[in-house]
C-alpha positions in Angstrom: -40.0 131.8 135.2 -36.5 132.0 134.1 -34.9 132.7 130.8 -32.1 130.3 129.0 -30.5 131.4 125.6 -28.2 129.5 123.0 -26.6 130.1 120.2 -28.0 128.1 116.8 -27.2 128.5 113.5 -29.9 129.8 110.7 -30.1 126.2 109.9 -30.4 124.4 112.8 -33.3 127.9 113.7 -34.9 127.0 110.6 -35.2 122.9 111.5 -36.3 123.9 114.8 -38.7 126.3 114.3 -40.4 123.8 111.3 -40.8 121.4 113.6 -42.1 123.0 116.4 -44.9 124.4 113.9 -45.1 120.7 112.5 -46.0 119.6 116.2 -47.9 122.7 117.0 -46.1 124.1 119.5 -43.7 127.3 119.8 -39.9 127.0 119.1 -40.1 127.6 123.3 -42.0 124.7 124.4 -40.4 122.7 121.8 -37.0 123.1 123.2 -38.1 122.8 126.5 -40.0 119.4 126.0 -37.3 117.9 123.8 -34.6 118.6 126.5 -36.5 117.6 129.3 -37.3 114.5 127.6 -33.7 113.6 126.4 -32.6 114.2 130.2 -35.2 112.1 131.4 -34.2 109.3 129.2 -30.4 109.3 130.2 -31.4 109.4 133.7 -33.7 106.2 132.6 -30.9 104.6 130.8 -28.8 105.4 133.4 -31.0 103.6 136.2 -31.3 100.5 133.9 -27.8 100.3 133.5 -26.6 100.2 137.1 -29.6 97.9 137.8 -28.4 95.8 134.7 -25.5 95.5 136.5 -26.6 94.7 140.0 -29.1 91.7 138.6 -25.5 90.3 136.5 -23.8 89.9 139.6 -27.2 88.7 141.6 -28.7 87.1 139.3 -32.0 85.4 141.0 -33.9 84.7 138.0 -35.9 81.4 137.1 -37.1 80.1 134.0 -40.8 79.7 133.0 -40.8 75.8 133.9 -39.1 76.6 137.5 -41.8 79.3 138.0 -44.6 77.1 136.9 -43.1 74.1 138.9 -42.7 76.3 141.8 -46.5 78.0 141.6 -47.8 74.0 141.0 -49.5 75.0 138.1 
């Protein structure tokens, strides 16, 4: 397993460390969760937004009646 270090001030050690004991966890796996996480969600936003884009251009959606009309329900 590897080792990464960064520089925080006594505040920001102090916030951390609270609430990775408020979520039961060490400062470690805290940091390493949260940042996973956050990277995980800009690659999500990320996706969404260059599909976003794709389905403006494309746009091949029908409304509820169409689709109803379309199923013969």
């Amino acid at each position: 397993m590897s080792t990464v270090t960064f520089r925080l001030s006594e505040d920001e050690k102090e916030f951390m460390q609270k609430m990775a004991d408020f979520n039961g966890l060490s400062l470690s796996e805290l940091a390493r969760t949260k940042i996973l996480e956050n990277l995980e969600d800009q690659i999500d936003m990320d996706t969404y937004n260059k599909l976003m884009k794709e389905h403006r251009i494309k746009d091949e959606s029908i409304s509820h009646v169409e689709m109803v009309k379309k199923l013969g329900l």
